[in-house]
C-alpha positions in Angstrom: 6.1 -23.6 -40.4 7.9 -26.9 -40.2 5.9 -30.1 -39.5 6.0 -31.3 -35.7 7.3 -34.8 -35.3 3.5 -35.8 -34.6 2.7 -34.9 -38.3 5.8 -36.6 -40.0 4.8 -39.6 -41.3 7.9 -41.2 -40.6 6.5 -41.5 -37.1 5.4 -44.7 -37.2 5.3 -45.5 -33.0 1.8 -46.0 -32.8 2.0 -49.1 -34.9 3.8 -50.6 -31.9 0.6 -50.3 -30.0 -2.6 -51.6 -29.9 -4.5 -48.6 -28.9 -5.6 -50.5 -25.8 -2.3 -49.6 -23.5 -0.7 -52.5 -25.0 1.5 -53.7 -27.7 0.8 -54.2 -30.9 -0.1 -58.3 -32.4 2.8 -56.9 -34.6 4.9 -55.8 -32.2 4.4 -59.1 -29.8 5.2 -61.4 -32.5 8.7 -59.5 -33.0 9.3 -59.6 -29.6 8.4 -63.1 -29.1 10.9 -64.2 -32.1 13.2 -62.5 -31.4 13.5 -63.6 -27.3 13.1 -67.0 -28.5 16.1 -66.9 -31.0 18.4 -65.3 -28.1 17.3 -68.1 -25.7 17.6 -70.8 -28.3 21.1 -69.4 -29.1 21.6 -69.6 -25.3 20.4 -73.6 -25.6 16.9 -72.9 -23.8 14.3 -74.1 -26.2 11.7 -74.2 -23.9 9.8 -72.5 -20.4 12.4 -73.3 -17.7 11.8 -75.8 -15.4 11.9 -74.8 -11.4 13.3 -76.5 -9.1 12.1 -74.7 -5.7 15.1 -73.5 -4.4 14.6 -69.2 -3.8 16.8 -66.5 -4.3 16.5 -62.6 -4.5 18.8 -60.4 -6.4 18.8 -57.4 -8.3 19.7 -55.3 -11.2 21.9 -51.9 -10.8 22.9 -49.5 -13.3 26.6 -48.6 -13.5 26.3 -45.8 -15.6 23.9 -42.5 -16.4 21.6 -43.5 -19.4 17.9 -43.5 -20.7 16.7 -47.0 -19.6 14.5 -49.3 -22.4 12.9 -52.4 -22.0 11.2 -53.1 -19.2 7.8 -54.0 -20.5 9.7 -56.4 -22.9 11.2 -58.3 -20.1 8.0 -58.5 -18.2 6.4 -60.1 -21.1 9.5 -63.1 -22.0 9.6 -63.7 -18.5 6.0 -64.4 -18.2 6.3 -66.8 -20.6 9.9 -68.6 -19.5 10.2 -67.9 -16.3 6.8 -67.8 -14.6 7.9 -68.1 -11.1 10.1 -64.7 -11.1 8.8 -61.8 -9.4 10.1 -58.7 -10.8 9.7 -55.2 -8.6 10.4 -52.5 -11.1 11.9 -49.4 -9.5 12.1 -47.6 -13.1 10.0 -47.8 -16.5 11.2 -47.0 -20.5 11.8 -43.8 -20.6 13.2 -43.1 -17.6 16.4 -41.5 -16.7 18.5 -43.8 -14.9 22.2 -43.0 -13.0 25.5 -44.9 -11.6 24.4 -48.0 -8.7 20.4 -46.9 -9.0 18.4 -50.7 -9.0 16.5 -51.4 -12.2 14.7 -54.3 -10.9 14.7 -56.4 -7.7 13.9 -60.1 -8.7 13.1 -63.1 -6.5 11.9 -66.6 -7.5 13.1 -69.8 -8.7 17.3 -70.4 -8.6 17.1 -72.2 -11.9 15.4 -70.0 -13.9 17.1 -67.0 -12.7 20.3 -68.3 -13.5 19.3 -69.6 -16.8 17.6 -66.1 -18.1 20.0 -63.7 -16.6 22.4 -63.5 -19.5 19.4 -63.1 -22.1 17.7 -60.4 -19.5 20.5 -58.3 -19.5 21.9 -58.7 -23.1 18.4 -57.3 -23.8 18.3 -54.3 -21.3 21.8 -53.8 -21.7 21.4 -53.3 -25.2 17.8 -51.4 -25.3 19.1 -48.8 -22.8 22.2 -48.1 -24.7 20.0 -47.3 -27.8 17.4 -45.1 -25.7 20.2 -43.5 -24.7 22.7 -42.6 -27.7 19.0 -41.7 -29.5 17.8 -39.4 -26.4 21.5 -37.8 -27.0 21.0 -36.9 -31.1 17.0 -35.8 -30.1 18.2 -33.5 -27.7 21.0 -31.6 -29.4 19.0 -30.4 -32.5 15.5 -29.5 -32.6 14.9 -31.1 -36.4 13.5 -34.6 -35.4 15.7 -37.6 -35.9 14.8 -41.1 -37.5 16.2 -44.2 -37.2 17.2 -46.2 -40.5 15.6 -49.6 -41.4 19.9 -51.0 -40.9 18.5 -52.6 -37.2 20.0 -55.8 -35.6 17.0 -56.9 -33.7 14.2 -55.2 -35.6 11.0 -53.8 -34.0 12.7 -54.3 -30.5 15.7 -51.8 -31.8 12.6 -49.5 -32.9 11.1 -49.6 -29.9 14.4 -48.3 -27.9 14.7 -45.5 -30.7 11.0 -44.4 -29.9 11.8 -44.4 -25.7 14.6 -42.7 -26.4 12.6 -39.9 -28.4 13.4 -40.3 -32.2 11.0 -41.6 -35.2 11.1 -45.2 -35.8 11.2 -44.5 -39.7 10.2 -47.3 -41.7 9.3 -50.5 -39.2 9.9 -52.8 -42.2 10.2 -53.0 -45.9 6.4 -53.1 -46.2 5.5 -50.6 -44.0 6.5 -47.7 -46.1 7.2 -47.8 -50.0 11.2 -46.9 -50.1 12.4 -46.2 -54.1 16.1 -46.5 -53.8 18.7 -45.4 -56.5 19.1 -49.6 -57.5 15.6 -50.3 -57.0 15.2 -47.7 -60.1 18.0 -48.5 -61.8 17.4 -52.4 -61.7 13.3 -51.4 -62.7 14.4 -49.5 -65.7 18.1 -50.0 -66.5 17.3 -48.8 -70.3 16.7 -45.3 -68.9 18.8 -42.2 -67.2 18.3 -41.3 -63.7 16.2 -38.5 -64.7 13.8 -40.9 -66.7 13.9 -43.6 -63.7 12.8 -41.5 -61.3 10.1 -40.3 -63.5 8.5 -43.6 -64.4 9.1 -45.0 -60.5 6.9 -42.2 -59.3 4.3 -42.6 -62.1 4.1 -46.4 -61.3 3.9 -46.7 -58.0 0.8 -48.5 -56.8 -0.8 -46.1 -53.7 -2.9 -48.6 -52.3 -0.2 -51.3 -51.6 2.8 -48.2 -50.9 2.4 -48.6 -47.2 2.7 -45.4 -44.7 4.2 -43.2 -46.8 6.6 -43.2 -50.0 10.2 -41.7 -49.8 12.4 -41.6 -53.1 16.1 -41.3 -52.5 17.9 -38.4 -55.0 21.9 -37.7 -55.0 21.3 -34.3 -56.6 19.5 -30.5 -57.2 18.4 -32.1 -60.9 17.0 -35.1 -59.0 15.4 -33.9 -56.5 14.1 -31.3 -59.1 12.7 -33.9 -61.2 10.7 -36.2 -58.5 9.1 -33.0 -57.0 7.9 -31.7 -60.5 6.6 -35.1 -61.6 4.5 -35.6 -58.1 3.1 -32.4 -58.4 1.6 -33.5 -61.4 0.5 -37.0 -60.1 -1.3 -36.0 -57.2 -2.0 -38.8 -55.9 -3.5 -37.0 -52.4 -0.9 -38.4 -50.5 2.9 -36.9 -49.3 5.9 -37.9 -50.9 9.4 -37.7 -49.0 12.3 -36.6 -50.9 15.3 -38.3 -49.2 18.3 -36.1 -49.9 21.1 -39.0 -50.0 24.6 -37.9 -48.7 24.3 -34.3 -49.7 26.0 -31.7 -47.7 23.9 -29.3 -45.9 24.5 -26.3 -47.7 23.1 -27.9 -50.9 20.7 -29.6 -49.1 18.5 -25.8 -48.2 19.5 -24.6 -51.8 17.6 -27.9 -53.0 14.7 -27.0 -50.4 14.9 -23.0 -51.2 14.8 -23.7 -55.4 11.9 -26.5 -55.1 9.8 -23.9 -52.6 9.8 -21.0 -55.2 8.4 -23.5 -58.1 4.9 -23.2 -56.2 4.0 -26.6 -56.5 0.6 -27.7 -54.9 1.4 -31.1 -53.5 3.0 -32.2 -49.6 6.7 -32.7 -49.7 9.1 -33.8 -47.2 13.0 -33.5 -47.1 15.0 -35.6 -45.4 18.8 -35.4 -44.6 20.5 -38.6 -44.9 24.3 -39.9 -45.4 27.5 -38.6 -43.2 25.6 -37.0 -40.6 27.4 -37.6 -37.2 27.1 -36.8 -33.6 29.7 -34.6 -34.1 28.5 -32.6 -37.1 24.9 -32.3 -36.5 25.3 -28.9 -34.7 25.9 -28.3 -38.8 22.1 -28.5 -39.3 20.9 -26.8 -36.4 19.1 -24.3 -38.8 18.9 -26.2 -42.1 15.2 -26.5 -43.8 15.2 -30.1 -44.2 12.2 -31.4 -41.9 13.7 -34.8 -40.8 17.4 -37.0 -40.5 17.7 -40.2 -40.7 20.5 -42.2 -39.2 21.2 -45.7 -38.3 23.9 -43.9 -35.1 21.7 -44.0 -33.1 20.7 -47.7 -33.6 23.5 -49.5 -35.2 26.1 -50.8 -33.2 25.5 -48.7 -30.6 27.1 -49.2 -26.8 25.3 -50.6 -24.2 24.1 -49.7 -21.4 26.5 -50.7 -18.5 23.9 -52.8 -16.2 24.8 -56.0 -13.8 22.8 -58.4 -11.7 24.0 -59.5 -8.2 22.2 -61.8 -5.8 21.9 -61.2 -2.5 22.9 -63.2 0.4 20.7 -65.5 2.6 
Protein backbone atom coordinates (compact mmCIF):
# COMPACT_ATOMS: atom_id res chain seq x y z
CA UNK A 1 0.00 0.00 0.00
CA UNK A 2 1.33 3.37 -0.90
CA UNK A 3 2.16 5.95 1.89
CA UNK A 4 -0.74 8.67 2.28
CA UNK A 5 0.57 12.25 1.90
CA UNK A 6 0.20 12.44 5.89
CA UNK A 7 3.02 9.80 6.14
CA UNK A 8 5.52 11.25 3.44
CA UNK A 9 8.02 13.02 5.08
CA UNK A 10 8.23 15.45 2.45
CA UNK A 11 5.17 16.92 4.10
CA UNK A 12 6.69 19.41 6.00
CA UNK A 13 3.26 21.92 6.56
CA UNK A 14 3.22 21.58 10.14
CA UNK A 15 6.52 23.38 10.45
CA UNK A 16 4.58 26.47 9.31
CA UNK A 17 2.60 26.24 12.52
CA UNK A 18 2.99 26.59 15.93
CA UNK A 19 0.59 24.08 17.07
CA UNK A 20 -1.32 26.77 18.78
CA UNK A 21 -3.64 27.91 15.57
CA UNK A 22 -0.89 30.12 14.61
CA UNK A 23 2.13 30.41 12.53
CA UNK A 24 5.21 29.19 13.19
CA UNK A 25 8.32 31.86 14.90
CA UNK A 26 9.75 30.34 11.64
CA UNK A 27 7.28 31.00 9.49
CA UNK A 28 6.66 34.80 10.92
CA UNK A 29 10.07 35.78 10.50
CA UNK A 30 9.88 34.79 6.58
CA UNK A 31 6.88 36.51 6.27
CA UNK A 32 8.00 39.59 8.02
CA UNK A 33 11.32 39.78 5.64
CA UNK A 34 10.01 39.18 3.10
CA UNK A 35 6.87 42.00 3.34
CA UNK A 36 9.43 44.34 4.46
CA UNK A 37 11.79 43.87 1.38
CA UNK A 38 8.57 44.34 -1.04
CA UNK A 39 7.68 47.51 0.89
CA UNK A 40 11.26 48.76 1.06
CA UNK A 41 11.46 48.10 -2.75
CA UNK A 42 8.16 50.05 -2.92
CA UNK A 43 10.25 53.12 -0.84
CA UNK A 44 8.16 52.45 2.59
CA UNK A 45 10.69 51.77 5.16
CA UNK A 46 8.61 52.23 7.84
CA UNK A 47 4.60 51.93 9.56
CA UNK A 48 2.74 54.43 7.44
CA UNK A 49 1.76 57.41 8.78
CA UNK A 50 -2.26 58.39 8.74
CA UNK A 51 -3.44 61.31 7.91
CA UNK A 52 -7.31 61.02 8.90
CA UNK A 53 -8.91 61.27 5.77
CA UNK A 54 -11.41 57.71 5.30
CA UNK A 55 -12.10 55.73 2.46
CA UNK A 56 -13.71 52.25 1.81
CA UNK A 57 -12.87 50.03 -1.05
CA UNK A 58 -12.63 46.58 -1.93
CA UNK A 59 -10.92 43.70 -3.50
CA UNK A 60 -12.70 41.52 -6.35
CA UNK A 61 -11.55 38.60 -8.09
CA UNK A 62 -11.60 38.57 -11.94
CA UNK A 63 -11.06 35.19 -12.48
CA UNK A 64 -11.94 31.46 -10.97
CA UNK A 65 -8.94 30.36 -8.72
CA UNK A 66 -7.94 28.84 -5.22
CA UNK A 67 -7.42 32.04 -3.15
CA UNK A 68 -3.98 32.27 -0.64
CA UNK A 69 -2.99 34.69 1.59
CA UNK A 70 -5.23 36.15 3.69
CA UNK A 71 -3.77 35.49 7.04
CA UNK A 72 -0.47 36.94 5.60
CA UNK A 73 -2.08 40.23 4.84
CA UNK A 74 -3.81 40.40 8.11
CA UNK A 75 -0.59 40.09 9.78
CA UNK A 76 1.74 43.01 7.51
CA UNK A 77 -1.11 45.20 7.78
CA UNK A 78 -1.18 45.03 11.47
CA UNK A 79 2.04 46.04 11.59
CA UNK A 80 2.05 48.93 8.64
CA UNK A 81 -1.13 49.89 8.37
CA UNK A 82 -2.84 49.78 11.78
CA UNK A 83 -5.77 51.88 11.03
CA UNK A 84 -7.15 49.46 8.09
CA UNK A 85 -10.11 47.42 8.75
CA UNK A 86 -10.19 44.46 6.61
CA UNK A 87 -13.73 42.38 6.40
CA UNK A 88 -12.72 39.11 4.91
CA UNK A 89 -15.53 37.50 2.77
CA UNK A 90 -13.07 34.39 1.91
CA UNK A 91 -10.08 32.55 3.73
CA UNK A 92 -6.83 30.34 2.12
CA UNK A 93 -8.18 27.64 0.76
CA UNK A 94 -11.10 28.74 -0.59
CA UNK A 95 -12.44 28.61 -4.00
CA UNK A 96 -12.93 31.87 -5.33
CA UNK A 97 -14.79 32.93 -8.98
CA UNK A 98 -15.04 36.09 -11.65
CA UNK A 99 -16.29 39.73 -9.59
CA UNK A 100 -16.64 37.68 -5.98
CA UNK A 101 -15.04 40.49 -3.17
CA UNK A 102 -11.94 39.10 -1.41
CA UNK A 103 -11.86 41.78 1.13
CA UNK A 104 -13.74 45.03 1.91
CA UNK A 105 -11.25 47.61 3.42
CA UNK A 106 -11.88 50.96 5.11
CA UNK A 107 -9.47 53.17 7.01
CA UNK A 108 -6.87 55.67 6.56
CA UNK A 109 -6.42 57.26 2.67
CA UNK A 110 -2.78 57.23 3.05
CA UNK A 111 -2.04 54.07 3.97
CA UNK A 112 -4.38 52.45 1.76
CA UNK A 113 -2.88 54.00 -1.14
CA UNK A 114 0.53 53.31 -0.04
CA UNK A 115 0.03 49.34 0.67
CA UNK A 116 -2.34 48.56 -2.12
CA UNK A 117 0.28 47.64 -4.75
CA UNK A 118 2.32 45.43 -2.12
CA UNK A 119 -1.31 43.79 -0.91
CA UNK A 120 -2.12 42.78 -4.14
CA UNK A 121 1.32 41.83 -5.64
CA UNK A 122 1.17 39.43 -2.68
CA UNK A 123 -2.45 37.98 -3.11
CA UNK A 124 -2.22 38.23 -6.60
CA UNK A 125 0.69 36.05 -6.61
CA UNK A 126 -0.21 33.55 -3.61
CA UNK A 127 -3.65 32.73 -5.28
CA UNK A 128 -2.07 32.06 -8.56
CA UNK A 129 0.21 29.40 -6.83
CA UNK A 130 -2.79 27.88 -4.76
CA UNK A 131 -4.28 27.65 -7.71
CA UNK A 132 -1.89 26.12 -10.55
CA UNK A 133 -0.87 23.59 -7.39
CA UNK A 134 -4.78 22.76 -6.54
CA UNK A 135 -4.78 21.98 -10.52
CA UNK A 136 -1.58 19.24 -10.51
CA UNK A 137 -3.13 17.78 -6.84
CA UNK A 138 -6.26 17.24 -8.45
CA UNK A 139 -5.50 15.48 -11.68
CA UNK A 140 -3.40 12.57 -10.27
CA UNK A 141 -3.86 10.91 -7.08
CA UNK A 142 0.18 10.36 -6.38
CA UNK A 143 0.84 13.51 -4.12
CA UNK A 144 2.83 16.41 -5.64
CA UNK A 145 5.70 18.42 -4.01
CA UNK A 146 6.97 21.61 -4.62
CA UNK A 147 10.86 22.04 -5.34
CA UNK A 148 13.13 24.20 -3.06
CA UNK A 149 13.52 26.62 -6.79
CA UNK A 150 10.91 29.36 -4.85
CA UNK A 151 11.00 33.18 -5.40
CA UNK A 152 9.66 34.22 -2.09
CA UNK A 153 10.44 31.28 0.12
CA UNK A 154 8.27 29.99 2.97
CA UNK A 155 5.46 32.48 1.65
CA UNK A 156 5.61 30.45 -1.86
CA UNK A 157 5.41 27.22 0.47
CA UNK A 158 2.71 28.29 2.11
CA UNK A 159 0.47 28.83 -1.19
CA UNK A 160 1.67 25.26 -2.34
CA UNK A 161 0.36 23.80 1.04
CA UNK A 162 -3.40 25.87 0.57
CA UNK A 163 -3.41 24.79 -2.61
CA UNK A 164 -3.01 21.00 -1.54
CA UNK A 165 0.60 19.86 -2.45
CA UNK A 166 3.74 19.02 -0.07
CA UNK A 167 5.92 21.82 0.63
CA UNK A 168 9.13 19.51 0.17
CA UNK A 169 12.07 20.77 1.63
CA UNK A 170 11.31 24.41 3.45
CA UNK A 171 15.06 25.12 3.15
CA UNK A 172 18.45 23.73 2.73
CA UNK A 173 18.54 22.71 6.41
CA UNK A 174 15.42 21.39 6.80
CA UNK A 175 16.03 18.19 4.98
CA UNK A 176 19.50 16.66 4.07
CA UNK A 177 19.45 16.83 -0.03
CA UNK A 178 22.72 14.76 -1.68
CA UNK A 179 22.74 15.99 -5.14
CA UNK A 180 24.76 14.52 -8.11
CA UNK A 181 27.61 17.79 -7.54
CA UNK A 182 27.35 17.71 -3.99
CA UNK A 183 28.89 13.91 -4.39
CA UNK A 184 30.88 14.62 -7.04
CA UNK A 185 32.49 17.86 -5.59
CA UNK A 186 32.75 15.53 -1.92
CA UNK A 187 34.67 12.79 -3.57
CA UNK A 188 35.74 13.77 -7.10
CA UNK A 189 38.54 10.82 -6.91
CA UNK A 190 35.67 8.26 -7.04
CA UNK A 191 32.91 6.95 -9.67
CA UNK A 192 29.33 7.65 -9.24
CA UNK A 193 28.87 4.28 -7.94
CA UNK A 194 31.61 4.85 -5.18
CA UNK A 195 30.18 8.52 -4.39
CA UNK A 196 27.00 7.56 -3.71
CA UNK A 197 28.26 4.87 -1.49
CA UNK A 198 30.50 6.89 0.78
CA UNK A 199 27.69 9.98 0.81
CA UNK A 200 25.25 7.63 2.40
CA UNK A 201 27.82 6.07 4.76
CA UNK A 202 28.79 9.59 5.91
CA UNK A 203 26.04 11.29 6.42
CA UNK A 204 25.61 12.69 10.00
CA UNK A 205 21.68 11.61 11.19
CA UNK A 206 21.51 13.80 13.88
CA UNK A 207 22.21 17.22 11.95
CA UNK A 208 20.38 15.52 8.31
CA UNK A 209 17.19 17.47 9.12
CA UNK A 210 13.52 15.91 8.22
CA UNK A 211 14.49 13.49 6.09
CA UNK A 212 17.40 12.57 3.53
CA UNK A 213 16.72 12.24 -0.31
CA UNK A 214 19.70 11.21 -2.68
CA UNK A 215 19.24 12.20 -6.32
CA UNK A 216 20.19 9.01 -8.93
CA UNK A 217 20.16 9.38 -12.98
CA UNK A 218 19.96 5.56 -13.25
CA UNK A 219 18.69 1.65 -12.52
CA UNK A 220 22.58 1.03 -11.34
CA UNK A 221 22.27 4.12 -9.12
CA UNK A 222 19.34 3.82 -7.64
CA UNK A 223 20.49 0.13 -7.19
CA UNK A 224 23.44 1.08 -5.40
CA UNK A 225 22.00 3.79 -2.67
CA UNK A 226 19.11 1.26 -1.79
CA UNK A 227 21.60 -1.71 -1.17
CA UNK A 228 24.08 0.43 0.81
CA UNK A 229 21.10 1.91 3.14
CA UNK A 230 19.82 -1.37 3.70
CA UNK A 231 22.92 -2.11 5.24
CA UNK A 232 23.33 1.20 7.20
CA UNK A 233 20.16 1.26 8.93
CA UNK A 234 20.32 4.02 10.35
CA UNK A 235 16.29 3.75 11.69
CA UNK A 236 15.39 6.45 9.59
CA UNK A 237 13.81 6.59 5.70
CA UNK A 238 15.75 7.47 2.93
CA UNK A 239 14.21 8.97 -0.41
CA UNK A 240 15.47 7.94 -3.64
CA UNK A 241 14.94 10.86 -6.03
CA UNK A 242 14.70 9.38 -9.48
CA UNK A 243 16.20 12.55 -11.52
CA UNK A 244 14.74 13.07 -15.08
CA UNK A 245 13.95 9.44 -15.75
CA UNK A 246 11.09 8.48 -17.79
CA UNK A 247 8.23 6.76 -16.23
CA UNK A 248 8.51 3.55 -17.69
CA UNK A 249 12.09 3.06 -16.12
CA UNK A 250 11.09 4.81 -13.29
CA UNK A 251 8.48 1.42 -11.98
CA UNK A 252 11.14 -1.04 -13.56
CA UNK A 253 13.64 0.85 -10.95
CA UNK A 254 10.76 0.46 -8.19
CA UNK A 255 9.70 -3.30 -9.38
CA UNK A 256 13.76 -4.54 -9.42
CA UNK A 257 14.63 -2.76 -5.90
CA UNK A 258 11.09 -4.30 -4.38
CA UNK A 259 12.11 -8.02 -5.24
CA UNK A 260 15.73 -7.57 -3.45
CA UNK A 261 13.73 -7.81 -0.01
CA UNK A 262 15.53 -5.20 1.60
CA UNK A 263 14.45 -4.35 5.29
CA UNK A 264 14.75 -0.65 5.40
CA UNK A 265 11.93 2.40 4.41
CA UNK A 266 12.41 3.79 0.97
CA UNK A 267 10.78 6.42 -0.91
CA UNK A 268 10.79 7.16 -4.73
CA UNK A 269 10.33 10.23 -6.03
CA UNK A 270 9.68 11.27 -9.78
CA UNK A 271 11.50 14.36 -10.64
CA UNK A 272 12.70 16.21 -14.00
CA UNK A 273 10.32 16.82 -17.31
CA UNK A 274 7.17 16.22 -15.64
CA UNK A 275 4.50 18.71 -17.06
CA UNK A 276 0.86 19.52 -16.70
CA UNK A 277 0.43 18.04 -19.76
CA UNK A 278 2.13 14.69 -19.31
CA UNK A 279 1.34 13.87 -15.81
CA UNK A 280 -1.82 11.80 -16.87
CA UNK A 281 1.60 9.64 -17.89
CA UNK A 282 1.97 8.60 -14.21
CA UNK A 283 -1.40 8.18 -13.24
CA UNK A 284 -0.51 4.50 -12.23
CA UNK A 285 3.23 4.61 -11.84
CA UNK A 286 4.71 3.21 -8.34
CA UNK A 287 6.68 6.07 -7.54
CA UNK A 288 5.18 7.54 -4.13
CA UNK A 289 5.77 11.23 -4.65
CA UNK A 290 6.65 14.21 -7.77
CA UNK A 291 8.35 16.90 -7.26
CA UNK A 292 8.02 20.01 -9.37
CA UNK A 293 8.88 23.59 -9.17
CA UNK A 294 5.35 24.17 -11.99
CA UNK A 295 3.45 24.63 -9.69
CA UNK A 296 5.53 27.34 -7.82
CA UNK A 297 7.91 28.82 -10.30
CA UNK A 298 6.88 31.48 -12.33
CA UNK A 299 3.59 30.75 -12.05
CA UNK A 300 0.51 33.28 -13.25
CA UNK A 301 -1.24 35.16 -10.91
CA UNK A 302 -4.19 35.35 -9.79
CA UNK A 303 -6.23 38.21 -11.71
CA UNK A 304 -7.44 40.37 -8.54
CA UNK A 305 -8.08 44.43 -8.47
CA UNK A 306 -8.95 46.97 -5.82
CA UNK A 307 -11.53 49.74 -6.46
CA UNK A 308 -12.64 52.35 -3.99
CA UNK A 309 -15.87 53.23 -3.60
CA UNK A 310 -17.52 56.54 -3.89
CA UNK A 311 -18.47 58.93 -1.05
Amino acid sequence: MKPTISDLPHNRSSALFDGKGGFSERFEESIDLWSTALLNDDGIVQPIKADNTHISSKIIVKQKGIFAGRLLIDRICNYWTPQLQLKWNFTDGDTVSNEDILVEIRGDKTQLLKIERPILNILGRLSGIATTTHRWSTKIEIPIASTRKTTWGLLDKWAVHVGGALTHRLDRNDALMLKENDLAAQFPELDVNDRIKFGLENIDIGNSGAFIILEVRSKEEAIVAAKTWNIIQKNKSLTIMLDNIEVTECDEIIQQISKLNLHCNIYFEASGGITLENLDNWKNSLVNVISTSSIHRGTQPLDISLLFEEA
